[in-house]
mmCIF file of the N, C-alpha and C atoms, coordinates in Angstrom:
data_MODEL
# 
_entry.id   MODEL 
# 
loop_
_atom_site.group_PDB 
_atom_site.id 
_atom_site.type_symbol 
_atom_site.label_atom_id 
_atom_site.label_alt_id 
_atom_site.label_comp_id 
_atom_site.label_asym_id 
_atom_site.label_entity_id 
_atom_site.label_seq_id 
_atom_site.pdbx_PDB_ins_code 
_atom_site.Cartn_x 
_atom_site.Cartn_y 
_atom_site.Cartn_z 
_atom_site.occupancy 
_atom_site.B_iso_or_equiv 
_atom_site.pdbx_formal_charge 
_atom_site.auth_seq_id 
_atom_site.auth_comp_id 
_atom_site.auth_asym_id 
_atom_site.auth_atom_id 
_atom_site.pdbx_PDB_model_num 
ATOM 1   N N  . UNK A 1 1  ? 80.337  187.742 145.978 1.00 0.00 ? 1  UNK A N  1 
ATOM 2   C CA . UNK A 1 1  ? 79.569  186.586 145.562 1.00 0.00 ? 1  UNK A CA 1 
ATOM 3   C C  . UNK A 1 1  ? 80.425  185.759 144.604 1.00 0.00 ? 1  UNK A C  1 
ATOM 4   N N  . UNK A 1 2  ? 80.164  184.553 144.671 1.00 0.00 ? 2  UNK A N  1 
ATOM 5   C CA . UNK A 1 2  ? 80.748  183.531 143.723 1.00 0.00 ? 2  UNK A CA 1 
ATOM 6   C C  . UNK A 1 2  ? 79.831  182.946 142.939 1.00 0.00 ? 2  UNK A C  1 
ATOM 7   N N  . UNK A 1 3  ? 80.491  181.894 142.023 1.00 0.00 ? 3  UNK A N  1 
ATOM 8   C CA . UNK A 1 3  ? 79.563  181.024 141.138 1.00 0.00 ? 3  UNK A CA 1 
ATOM 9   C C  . UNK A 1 3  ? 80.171  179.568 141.075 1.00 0.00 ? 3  UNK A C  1 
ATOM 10  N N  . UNK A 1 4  ? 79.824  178.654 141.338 1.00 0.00 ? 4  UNK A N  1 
ATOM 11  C CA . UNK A 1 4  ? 80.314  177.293 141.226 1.00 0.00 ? 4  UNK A CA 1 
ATOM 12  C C  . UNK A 1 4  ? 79.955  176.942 139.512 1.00 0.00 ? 4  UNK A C  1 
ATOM 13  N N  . UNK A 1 5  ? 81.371  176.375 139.354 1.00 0.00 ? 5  UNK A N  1 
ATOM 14  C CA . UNK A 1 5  ? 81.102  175.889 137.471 1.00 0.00 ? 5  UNK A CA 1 
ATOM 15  C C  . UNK A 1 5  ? 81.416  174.315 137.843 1.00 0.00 ? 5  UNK A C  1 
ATOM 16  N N  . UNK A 1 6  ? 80.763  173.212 136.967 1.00 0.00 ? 6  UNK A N  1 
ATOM 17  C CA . UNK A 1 6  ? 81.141  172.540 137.132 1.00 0.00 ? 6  UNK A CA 1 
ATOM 18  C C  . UNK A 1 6  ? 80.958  171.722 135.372 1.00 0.00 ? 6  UNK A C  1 
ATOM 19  N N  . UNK A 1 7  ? 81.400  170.414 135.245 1.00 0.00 ? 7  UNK A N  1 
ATOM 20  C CA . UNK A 1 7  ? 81.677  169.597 134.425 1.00 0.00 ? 7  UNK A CA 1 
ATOM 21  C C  . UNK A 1 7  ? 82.261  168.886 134.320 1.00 0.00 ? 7  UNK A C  1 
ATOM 22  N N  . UNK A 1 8  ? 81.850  167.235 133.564 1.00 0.00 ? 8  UNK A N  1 
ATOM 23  C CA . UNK A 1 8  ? 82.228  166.238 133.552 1.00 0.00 ? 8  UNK A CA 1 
ATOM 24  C C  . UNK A 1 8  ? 83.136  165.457 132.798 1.00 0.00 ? 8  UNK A C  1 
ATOM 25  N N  . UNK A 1 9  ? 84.255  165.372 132.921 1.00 0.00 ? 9  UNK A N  1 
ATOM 26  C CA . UNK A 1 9  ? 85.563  164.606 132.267 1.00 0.00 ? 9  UNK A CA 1 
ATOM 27  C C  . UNK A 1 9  ? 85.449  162.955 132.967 1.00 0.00 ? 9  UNK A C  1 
ATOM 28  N N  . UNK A 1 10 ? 86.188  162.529 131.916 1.00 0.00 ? 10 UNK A N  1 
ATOM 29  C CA . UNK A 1 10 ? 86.628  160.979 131.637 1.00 0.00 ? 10 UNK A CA 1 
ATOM 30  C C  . UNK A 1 10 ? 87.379  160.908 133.122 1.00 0.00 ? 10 UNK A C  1 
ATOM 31  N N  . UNK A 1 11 ? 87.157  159.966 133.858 1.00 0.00 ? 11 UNK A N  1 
ATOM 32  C CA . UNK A 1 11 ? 87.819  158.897 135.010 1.00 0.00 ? 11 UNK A CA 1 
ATOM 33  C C  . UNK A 1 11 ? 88.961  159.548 135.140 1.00 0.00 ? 11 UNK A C  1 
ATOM 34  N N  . UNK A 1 12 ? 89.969  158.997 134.118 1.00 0.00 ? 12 UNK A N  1 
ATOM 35  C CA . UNK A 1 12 ? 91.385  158.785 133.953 1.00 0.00 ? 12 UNK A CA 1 
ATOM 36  C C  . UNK A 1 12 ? 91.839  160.662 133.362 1.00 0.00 ? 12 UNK A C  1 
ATOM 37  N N  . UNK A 1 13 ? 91.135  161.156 132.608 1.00 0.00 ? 13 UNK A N  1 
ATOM 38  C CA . UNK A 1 13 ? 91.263  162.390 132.497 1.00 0.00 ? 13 UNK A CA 1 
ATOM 39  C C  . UNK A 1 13 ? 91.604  163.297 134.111 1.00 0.00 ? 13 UNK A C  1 
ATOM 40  N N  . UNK A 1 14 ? 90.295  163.172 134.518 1.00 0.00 ? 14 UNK A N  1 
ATOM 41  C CA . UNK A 1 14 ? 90.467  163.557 135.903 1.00 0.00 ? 14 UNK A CA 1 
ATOM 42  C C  . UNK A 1 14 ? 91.475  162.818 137.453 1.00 0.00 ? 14 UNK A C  1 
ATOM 43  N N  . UNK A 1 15 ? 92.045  161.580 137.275 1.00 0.00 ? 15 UNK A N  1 
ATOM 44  C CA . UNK A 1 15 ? 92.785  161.633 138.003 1.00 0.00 ? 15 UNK A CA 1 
ATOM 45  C C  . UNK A 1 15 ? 94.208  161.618 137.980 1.00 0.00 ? 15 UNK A C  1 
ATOM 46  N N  . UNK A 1 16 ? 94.261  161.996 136.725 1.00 0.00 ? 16 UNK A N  1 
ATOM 47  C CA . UNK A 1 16 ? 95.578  162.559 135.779 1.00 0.00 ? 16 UNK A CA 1 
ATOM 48  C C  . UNK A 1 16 ? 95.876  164.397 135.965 1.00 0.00 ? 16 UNK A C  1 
ATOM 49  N N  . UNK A 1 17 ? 94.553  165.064 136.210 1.00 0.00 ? 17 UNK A N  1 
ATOM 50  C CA . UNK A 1 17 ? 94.595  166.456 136.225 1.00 0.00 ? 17 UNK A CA 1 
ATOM 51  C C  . UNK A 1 17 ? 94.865  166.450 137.402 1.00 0.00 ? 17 UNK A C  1 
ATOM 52  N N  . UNK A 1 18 ? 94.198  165.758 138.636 1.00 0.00 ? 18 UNK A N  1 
ATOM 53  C CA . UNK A 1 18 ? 94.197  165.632 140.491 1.00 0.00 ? 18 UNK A CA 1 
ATOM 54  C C  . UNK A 1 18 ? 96.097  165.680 140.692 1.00 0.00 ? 18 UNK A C  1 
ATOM 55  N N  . UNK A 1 19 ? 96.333  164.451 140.064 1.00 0.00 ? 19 UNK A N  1 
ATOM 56  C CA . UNK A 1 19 ? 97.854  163.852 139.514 1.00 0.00 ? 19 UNK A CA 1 
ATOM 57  C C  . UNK A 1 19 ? 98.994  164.957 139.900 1.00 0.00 ? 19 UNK A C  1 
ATOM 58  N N  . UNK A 1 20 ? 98.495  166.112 138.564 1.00 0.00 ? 20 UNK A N  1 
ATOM 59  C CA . UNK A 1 20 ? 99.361  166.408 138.082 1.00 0.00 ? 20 UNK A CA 1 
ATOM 60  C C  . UNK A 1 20 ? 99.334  168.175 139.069 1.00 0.00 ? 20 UNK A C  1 
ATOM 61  N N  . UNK A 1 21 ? 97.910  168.629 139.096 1.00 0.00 ? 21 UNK A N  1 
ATOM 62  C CA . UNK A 1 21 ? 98.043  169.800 139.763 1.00 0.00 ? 21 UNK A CA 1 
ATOM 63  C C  . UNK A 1 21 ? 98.866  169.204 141.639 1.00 0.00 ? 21 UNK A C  1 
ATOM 64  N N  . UNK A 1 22 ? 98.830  168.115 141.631 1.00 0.00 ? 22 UNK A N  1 
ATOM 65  C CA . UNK A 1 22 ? 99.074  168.338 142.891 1.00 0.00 ? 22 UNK A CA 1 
ATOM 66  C C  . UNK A 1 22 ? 101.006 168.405 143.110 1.00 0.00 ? 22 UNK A C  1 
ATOM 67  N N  . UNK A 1 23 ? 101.045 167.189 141.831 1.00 0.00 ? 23 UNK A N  1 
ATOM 68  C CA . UNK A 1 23 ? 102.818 167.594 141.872 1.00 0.00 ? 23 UNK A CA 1 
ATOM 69  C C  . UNK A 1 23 ? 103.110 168.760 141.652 1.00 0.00 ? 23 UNK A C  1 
ATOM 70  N N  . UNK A 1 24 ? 102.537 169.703 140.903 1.00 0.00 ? 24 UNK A N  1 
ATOM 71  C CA . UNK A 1 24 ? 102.661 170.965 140.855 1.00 0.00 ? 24 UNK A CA 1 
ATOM 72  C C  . UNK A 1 24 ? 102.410 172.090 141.896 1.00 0.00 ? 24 UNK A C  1 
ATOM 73  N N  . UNK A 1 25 ? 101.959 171.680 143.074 1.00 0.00 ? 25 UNK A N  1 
ATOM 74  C CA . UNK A 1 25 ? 102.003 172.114 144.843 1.00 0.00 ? 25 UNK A CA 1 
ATOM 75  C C  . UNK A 1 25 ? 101.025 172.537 144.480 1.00 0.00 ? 25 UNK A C  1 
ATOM 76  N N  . UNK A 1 26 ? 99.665  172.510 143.637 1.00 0.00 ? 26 UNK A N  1 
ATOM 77  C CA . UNK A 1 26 ? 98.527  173.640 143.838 1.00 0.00 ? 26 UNK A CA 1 
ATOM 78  C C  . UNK A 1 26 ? 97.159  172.813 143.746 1.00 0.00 ? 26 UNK A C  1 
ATOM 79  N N  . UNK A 1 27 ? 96.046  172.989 143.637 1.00 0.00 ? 27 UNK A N  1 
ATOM 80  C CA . UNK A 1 27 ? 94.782  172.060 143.506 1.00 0.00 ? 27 UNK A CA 1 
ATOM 81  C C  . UNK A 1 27 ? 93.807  172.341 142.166 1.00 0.00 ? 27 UNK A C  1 
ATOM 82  N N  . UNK A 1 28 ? 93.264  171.283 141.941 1.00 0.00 ? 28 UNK A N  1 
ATOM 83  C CA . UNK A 1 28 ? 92.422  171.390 141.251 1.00 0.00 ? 28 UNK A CA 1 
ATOM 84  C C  . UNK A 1 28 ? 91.676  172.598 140.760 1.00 0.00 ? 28 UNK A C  1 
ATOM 85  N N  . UNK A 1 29 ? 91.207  173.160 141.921 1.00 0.00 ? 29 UNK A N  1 
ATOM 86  C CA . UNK A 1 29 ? 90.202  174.586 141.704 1.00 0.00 ? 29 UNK A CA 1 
ATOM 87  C C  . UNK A 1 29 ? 91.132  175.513 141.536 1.00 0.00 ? 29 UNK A C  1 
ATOM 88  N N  . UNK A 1 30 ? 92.218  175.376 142.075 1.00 0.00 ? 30 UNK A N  1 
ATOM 89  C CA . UNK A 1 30 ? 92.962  176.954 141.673 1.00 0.00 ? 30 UNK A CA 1 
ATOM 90  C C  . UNK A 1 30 ? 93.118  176.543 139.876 1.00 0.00 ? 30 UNK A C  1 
ATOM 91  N N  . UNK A 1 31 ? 94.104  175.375 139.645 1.00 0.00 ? 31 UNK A N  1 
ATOM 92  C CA . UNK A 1 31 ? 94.317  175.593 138.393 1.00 0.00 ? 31 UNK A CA 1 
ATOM 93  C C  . UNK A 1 31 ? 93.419  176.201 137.168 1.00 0.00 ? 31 UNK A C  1 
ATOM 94  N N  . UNK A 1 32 ? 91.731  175.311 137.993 1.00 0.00 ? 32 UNK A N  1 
ATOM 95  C CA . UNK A 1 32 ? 90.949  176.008 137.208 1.00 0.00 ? 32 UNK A CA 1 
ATOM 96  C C  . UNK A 1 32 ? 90.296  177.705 137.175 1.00 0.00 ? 32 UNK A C  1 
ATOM 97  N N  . UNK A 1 33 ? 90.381  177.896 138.567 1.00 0.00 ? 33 UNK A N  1 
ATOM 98  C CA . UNK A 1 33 ? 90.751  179.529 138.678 1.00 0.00 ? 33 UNK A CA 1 
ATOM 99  C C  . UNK A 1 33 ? 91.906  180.210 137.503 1.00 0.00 ? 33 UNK A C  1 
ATOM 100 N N  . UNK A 1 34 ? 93.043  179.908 138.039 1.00 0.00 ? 34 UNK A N  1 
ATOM 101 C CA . UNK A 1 34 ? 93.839  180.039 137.072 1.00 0.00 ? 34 UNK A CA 1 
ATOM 102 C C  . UNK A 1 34 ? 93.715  179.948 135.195 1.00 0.00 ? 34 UNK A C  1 
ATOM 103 N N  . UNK A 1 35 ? 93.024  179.395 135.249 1.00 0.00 ? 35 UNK A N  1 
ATOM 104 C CA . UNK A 1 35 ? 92.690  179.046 133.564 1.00 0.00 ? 35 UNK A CA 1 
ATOM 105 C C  . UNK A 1 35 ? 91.853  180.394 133.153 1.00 0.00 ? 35 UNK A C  1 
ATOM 106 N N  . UNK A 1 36 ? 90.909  180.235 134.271 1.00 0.00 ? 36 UNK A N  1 
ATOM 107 C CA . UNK A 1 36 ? 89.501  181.249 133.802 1.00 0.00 ? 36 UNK A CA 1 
ATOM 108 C C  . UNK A 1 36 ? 89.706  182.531 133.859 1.00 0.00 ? 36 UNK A C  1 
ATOM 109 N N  . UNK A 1 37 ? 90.703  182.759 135.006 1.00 0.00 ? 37 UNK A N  1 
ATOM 110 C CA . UNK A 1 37 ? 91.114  183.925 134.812 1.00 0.00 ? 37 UNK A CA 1 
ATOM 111 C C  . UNK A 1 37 ? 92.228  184.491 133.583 1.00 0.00 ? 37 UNK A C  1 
ATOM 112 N N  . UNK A 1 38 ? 92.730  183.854 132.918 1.00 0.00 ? 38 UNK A N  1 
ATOM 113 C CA . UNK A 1 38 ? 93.766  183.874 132.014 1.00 0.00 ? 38 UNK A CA 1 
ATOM 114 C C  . UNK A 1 38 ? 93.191  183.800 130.541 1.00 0.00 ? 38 UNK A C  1 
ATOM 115 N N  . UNK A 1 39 ? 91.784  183.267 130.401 1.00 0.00 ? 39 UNK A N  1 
ATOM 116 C CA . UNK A 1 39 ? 90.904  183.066 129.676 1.00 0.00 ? 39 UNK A CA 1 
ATOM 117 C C  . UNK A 1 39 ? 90.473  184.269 129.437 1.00 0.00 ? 39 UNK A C  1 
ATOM 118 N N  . UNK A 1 40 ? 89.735  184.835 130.700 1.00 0.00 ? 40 UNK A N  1 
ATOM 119 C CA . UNK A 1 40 ? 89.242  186.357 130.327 1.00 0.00 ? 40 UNK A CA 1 
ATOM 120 C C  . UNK A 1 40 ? 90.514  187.230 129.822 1.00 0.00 ? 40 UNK A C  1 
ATOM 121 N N  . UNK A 1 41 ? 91.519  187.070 130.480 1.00 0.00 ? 41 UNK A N  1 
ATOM 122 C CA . UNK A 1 41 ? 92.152  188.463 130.509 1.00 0.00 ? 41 UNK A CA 1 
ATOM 123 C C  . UNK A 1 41 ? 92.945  188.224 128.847 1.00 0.00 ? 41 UNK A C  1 
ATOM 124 N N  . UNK A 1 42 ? 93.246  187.095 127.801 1.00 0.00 ? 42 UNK A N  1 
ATOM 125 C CA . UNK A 1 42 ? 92.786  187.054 126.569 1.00 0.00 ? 42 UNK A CA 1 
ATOM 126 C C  . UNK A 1 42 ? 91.989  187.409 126.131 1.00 0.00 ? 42 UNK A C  1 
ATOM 127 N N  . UNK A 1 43 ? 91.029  187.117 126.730 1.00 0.00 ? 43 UNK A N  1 
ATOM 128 C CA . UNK A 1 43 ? 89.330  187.117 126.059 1.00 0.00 ? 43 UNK A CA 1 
ATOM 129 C C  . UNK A 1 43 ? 89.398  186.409 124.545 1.00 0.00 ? 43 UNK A C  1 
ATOM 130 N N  . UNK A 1 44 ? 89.908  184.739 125.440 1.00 0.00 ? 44 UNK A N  1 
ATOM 131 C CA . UNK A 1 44 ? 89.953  183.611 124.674 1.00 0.00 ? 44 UNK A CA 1 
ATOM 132 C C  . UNK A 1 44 ? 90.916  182.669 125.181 1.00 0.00 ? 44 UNK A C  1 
ATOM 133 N N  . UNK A 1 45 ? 91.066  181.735 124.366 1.00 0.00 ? 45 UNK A N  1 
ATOM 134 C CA . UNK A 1 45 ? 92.213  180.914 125.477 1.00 0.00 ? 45 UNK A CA 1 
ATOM 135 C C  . UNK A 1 45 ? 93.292  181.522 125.367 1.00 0.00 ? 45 UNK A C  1 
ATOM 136 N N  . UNK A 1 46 ? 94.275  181.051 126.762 1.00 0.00 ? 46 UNK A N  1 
ATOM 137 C CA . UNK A 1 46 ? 95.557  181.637 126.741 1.00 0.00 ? 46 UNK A CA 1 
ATOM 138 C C  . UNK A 1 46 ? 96.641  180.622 125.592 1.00 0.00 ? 46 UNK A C  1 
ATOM 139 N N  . UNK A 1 47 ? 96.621  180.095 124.617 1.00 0.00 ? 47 UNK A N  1 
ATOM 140 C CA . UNK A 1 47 ? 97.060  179.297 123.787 1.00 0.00 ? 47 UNK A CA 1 
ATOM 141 C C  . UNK A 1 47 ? 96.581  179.233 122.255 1.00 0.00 ? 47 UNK A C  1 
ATOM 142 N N  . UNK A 1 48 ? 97.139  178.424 121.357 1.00 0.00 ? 48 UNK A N  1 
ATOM 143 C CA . UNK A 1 48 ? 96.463  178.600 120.382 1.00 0.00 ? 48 UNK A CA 1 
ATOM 144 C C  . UNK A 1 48 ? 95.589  177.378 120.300 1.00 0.00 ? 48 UNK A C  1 
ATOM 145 N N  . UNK A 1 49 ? 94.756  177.942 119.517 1.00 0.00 ? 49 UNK A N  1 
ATOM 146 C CA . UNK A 1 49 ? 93.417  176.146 119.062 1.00 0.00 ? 49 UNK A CA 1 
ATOM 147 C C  . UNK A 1 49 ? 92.910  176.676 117.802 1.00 0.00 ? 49 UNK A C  1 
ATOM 148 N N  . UNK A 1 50 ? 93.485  175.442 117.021 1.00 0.00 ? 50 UNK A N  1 
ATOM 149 C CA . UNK A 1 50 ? 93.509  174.989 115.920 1.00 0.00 ? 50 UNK A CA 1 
ATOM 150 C C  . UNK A 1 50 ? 93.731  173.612 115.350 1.00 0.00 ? 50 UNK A C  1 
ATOM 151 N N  . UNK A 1 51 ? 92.835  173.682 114.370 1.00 0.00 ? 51 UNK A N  1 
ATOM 152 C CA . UNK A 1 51 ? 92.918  172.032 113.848 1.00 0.00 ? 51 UNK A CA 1 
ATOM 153 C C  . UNK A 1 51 ? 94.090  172.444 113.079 1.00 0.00 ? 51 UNK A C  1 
ATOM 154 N N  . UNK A 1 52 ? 94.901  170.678 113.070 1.00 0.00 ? 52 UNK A N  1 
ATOM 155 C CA . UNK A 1 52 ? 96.156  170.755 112.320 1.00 0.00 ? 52 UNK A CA 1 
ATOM 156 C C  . UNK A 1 52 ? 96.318  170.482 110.811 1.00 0.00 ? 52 UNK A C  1 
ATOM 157 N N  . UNK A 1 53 ? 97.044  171.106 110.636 1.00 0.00 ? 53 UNK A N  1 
ATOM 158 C CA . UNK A 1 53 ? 97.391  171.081 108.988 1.00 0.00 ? 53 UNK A CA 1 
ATOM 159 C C  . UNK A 1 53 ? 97.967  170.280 108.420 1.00 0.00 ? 53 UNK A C  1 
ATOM 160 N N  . UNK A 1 54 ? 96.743  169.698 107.385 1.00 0.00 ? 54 UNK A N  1 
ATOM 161 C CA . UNK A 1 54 ? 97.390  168.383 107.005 1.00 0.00 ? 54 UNK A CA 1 
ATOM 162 C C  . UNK A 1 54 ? 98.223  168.510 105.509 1.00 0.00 ? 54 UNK A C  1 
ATOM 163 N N  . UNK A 1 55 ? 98.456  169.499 105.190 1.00 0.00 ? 55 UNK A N  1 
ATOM 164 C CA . UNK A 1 55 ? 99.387  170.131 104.266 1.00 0.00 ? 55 UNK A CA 1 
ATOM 165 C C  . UNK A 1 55 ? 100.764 169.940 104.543 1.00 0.00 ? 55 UNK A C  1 
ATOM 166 N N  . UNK A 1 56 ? 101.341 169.673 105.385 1.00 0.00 ? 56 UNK A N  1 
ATOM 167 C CA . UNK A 1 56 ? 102.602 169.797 106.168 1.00 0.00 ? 56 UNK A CA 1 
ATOM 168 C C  . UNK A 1 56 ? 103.279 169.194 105.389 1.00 0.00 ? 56 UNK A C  1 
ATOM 169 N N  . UNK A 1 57 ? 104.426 169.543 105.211 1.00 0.00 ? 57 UNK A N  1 
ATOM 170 C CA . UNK A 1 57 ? 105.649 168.627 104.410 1.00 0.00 ? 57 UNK A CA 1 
ATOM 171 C C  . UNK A 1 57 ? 106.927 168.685 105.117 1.00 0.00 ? 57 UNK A C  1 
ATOM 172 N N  . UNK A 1 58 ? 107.476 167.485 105.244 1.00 0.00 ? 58 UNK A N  1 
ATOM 173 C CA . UNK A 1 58 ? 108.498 167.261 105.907 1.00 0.00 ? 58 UNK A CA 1 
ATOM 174 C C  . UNK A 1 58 ? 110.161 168.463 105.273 1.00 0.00 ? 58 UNK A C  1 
ATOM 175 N N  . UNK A 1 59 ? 111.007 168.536 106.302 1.00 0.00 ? 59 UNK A N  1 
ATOM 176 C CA . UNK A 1 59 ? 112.060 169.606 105.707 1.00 0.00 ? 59 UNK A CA 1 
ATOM 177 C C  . UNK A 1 59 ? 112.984 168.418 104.873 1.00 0.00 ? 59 UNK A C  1 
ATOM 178 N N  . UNK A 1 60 ? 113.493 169.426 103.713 1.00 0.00 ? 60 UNK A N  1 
ATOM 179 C CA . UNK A 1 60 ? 114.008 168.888 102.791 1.00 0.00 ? 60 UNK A CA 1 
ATOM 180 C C  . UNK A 1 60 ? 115.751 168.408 103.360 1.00 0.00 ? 60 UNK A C  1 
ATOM 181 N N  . UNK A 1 61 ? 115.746 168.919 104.478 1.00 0.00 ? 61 UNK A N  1 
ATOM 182 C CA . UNK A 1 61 ? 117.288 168.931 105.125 1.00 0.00 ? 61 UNK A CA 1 
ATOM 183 C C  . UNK A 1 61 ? 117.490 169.031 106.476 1.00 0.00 ? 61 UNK A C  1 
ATOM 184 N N  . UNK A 1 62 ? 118.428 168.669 106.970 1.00 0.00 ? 62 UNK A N  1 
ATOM 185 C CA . UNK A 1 62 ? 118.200 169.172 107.997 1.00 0.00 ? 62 UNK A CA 1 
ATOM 186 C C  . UNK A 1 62 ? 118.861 170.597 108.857 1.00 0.00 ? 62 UNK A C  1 
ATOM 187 N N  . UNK A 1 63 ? 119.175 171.036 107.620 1.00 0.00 ? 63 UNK A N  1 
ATOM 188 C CA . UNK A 1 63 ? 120.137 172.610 107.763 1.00 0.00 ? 63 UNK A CA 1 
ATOM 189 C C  . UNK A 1 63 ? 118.463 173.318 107.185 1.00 0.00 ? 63 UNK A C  1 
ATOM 190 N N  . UNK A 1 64 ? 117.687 172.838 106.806 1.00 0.00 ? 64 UNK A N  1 
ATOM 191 C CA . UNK A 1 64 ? 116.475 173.983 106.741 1.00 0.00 ? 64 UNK A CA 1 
ATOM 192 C C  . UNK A 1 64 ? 115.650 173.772 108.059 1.00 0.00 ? 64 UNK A C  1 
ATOM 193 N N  . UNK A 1 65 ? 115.141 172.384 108.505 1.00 0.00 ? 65 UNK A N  1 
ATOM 194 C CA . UNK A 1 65 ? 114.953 172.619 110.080 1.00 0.00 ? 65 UNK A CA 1 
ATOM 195 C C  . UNK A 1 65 ? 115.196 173.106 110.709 1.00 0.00 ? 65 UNK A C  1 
ATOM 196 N N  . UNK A 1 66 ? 116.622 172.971 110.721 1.00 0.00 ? 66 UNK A N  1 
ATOM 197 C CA . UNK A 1 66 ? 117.480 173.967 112.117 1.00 0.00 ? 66 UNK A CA 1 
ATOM 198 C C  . UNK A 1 66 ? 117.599 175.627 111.966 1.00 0.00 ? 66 UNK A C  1 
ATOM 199 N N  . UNK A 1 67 ? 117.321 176.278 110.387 1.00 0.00 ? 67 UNK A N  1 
ATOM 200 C CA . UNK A 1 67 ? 116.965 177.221 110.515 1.00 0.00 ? 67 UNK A CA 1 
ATOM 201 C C  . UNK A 1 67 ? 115.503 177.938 110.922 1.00 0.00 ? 67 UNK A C  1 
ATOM 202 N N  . UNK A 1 68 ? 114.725 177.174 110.481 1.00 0.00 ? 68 UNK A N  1 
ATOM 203 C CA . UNK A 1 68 ? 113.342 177.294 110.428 1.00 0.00 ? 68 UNK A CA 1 
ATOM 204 C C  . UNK A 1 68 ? 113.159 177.173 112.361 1.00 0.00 ? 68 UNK A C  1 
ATOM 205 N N  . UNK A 1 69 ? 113.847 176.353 112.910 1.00 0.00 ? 69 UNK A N  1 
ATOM 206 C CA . UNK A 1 69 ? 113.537 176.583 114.513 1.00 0.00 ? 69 UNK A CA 1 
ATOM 207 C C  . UNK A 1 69 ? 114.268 177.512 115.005 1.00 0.00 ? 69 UNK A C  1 
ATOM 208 N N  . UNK A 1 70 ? 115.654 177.912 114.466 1.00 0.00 ? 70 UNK A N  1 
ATOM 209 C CA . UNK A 1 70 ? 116.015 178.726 115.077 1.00 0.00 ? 70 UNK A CA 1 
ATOM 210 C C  . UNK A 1 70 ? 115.457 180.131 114.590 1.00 0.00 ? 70 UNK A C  1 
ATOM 211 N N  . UNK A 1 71 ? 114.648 180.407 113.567 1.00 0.00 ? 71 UNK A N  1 
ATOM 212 C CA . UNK A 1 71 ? 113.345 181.819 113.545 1.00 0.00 ? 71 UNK A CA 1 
ATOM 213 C C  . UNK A 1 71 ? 112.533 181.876 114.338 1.00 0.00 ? 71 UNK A C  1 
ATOM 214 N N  . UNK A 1 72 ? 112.015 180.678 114.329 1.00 0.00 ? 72 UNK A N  1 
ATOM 215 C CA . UNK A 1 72 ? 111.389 180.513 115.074 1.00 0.00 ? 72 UNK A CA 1 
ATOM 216 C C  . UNK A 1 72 ? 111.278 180.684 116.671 1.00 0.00 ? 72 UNK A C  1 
ATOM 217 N N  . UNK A 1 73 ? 112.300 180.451 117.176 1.00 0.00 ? 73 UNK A N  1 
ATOM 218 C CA . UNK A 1 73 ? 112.941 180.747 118.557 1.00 0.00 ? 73 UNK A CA 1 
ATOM 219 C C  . UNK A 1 73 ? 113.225 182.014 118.798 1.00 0.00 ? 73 UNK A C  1 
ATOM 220 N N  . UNK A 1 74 ? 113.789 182.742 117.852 1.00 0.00 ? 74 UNK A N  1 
ATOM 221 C CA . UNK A 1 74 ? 114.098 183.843 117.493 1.00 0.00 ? 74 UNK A CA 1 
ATOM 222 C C  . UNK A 1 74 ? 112.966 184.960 117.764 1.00 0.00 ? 74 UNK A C  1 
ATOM 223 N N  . UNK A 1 75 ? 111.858 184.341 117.175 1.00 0.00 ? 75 UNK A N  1 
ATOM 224 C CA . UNK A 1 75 ? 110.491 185.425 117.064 1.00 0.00 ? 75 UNK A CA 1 
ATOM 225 C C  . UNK A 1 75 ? 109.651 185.359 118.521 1.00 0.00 ? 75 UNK A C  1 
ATOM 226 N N  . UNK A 1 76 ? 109.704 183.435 118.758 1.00 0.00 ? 76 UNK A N  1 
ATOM 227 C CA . UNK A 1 76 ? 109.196 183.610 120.346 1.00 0.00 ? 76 UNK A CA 1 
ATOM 228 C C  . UNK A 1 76 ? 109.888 184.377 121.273 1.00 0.00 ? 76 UNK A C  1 
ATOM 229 N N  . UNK A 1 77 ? 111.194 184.327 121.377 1.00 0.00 ? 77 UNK A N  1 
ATOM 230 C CA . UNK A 1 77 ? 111.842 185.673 122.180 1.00 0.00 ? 77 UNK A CA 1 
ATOM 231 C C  . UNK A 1 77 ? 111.311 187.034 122.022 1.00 0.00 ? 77 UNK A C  1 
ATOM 232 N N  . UNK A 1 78 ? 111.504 187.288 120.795 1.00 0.00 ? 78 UNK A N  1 
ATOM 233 C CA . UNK A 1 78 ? 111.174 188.870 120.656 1.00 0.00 ? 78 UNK A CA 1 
ATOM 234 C C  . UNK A 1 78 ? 109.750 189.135 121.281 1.00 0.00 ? 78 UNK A C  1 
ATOM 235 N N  . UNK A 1 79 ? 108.575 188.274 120.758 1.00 0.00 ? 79 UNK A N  1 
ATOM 236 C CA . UNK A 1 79 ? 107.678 188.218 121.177 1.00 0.00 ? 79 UNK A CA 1 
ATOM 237 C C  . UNK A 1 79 ? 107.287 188.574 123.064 1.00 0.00 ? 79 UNK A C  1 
ATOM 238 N N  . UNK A 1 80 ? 108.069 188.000 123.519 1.00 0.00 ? 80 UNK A N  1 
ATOM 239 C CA . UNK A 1 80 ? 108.029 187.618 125.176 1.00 0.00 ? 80 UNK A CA 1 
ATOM 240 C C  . UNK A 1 80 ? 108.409 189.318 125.431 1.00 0.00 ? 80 UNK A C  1 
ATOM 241 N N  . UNK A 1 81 ? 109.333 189.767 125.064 1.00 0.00 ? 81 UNK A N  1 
ATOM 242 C CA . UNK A 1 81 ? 110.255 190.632 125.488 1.00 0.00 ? 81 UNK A CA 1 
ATOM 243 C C  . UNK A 1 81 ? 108.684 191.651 125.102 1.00 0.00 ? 81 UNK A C  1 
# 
């Protein structure tokens, strides 16, 4: 048995998603298959969501940027692995 989900997005939202799953060789419903299933198997989104921090301060250099991304890069690797 199945269940049809449905819901309503903006015009341009939706023929931007049509757009884009299709350059991507796949359709609409799979992607959203795809989501839901990736959703559960988190059991939450597969991403982060969060409001942004308006604390942020720009780097004082740009030798602290380039370290700060390259930890950063650093940790998403390890992470993956």
């Amino acid at each position: 048995m199945s269940t049809q989900i449905a819901t309503r997005v903006d015009d341009e939202q939706a023929a931007l998603f049509k757009e884009t799953t299709r350059q991507l060789g796949t359709t609409p419903a799979d992607v959203l298959r795809m989501f839901i299933s990736a959703f559960n198997d988190y059991r939450g989104f597969p991403y982060e969501v969060r409001l942004p921090r308006n604390d942020a301060e720009p780097f004082s250099s740009e030798q602290q940027a380039t370290e700060y991304a390259s930890r950063l890069a650093l940790r998403m690797s390890d992470e993956t692995r």
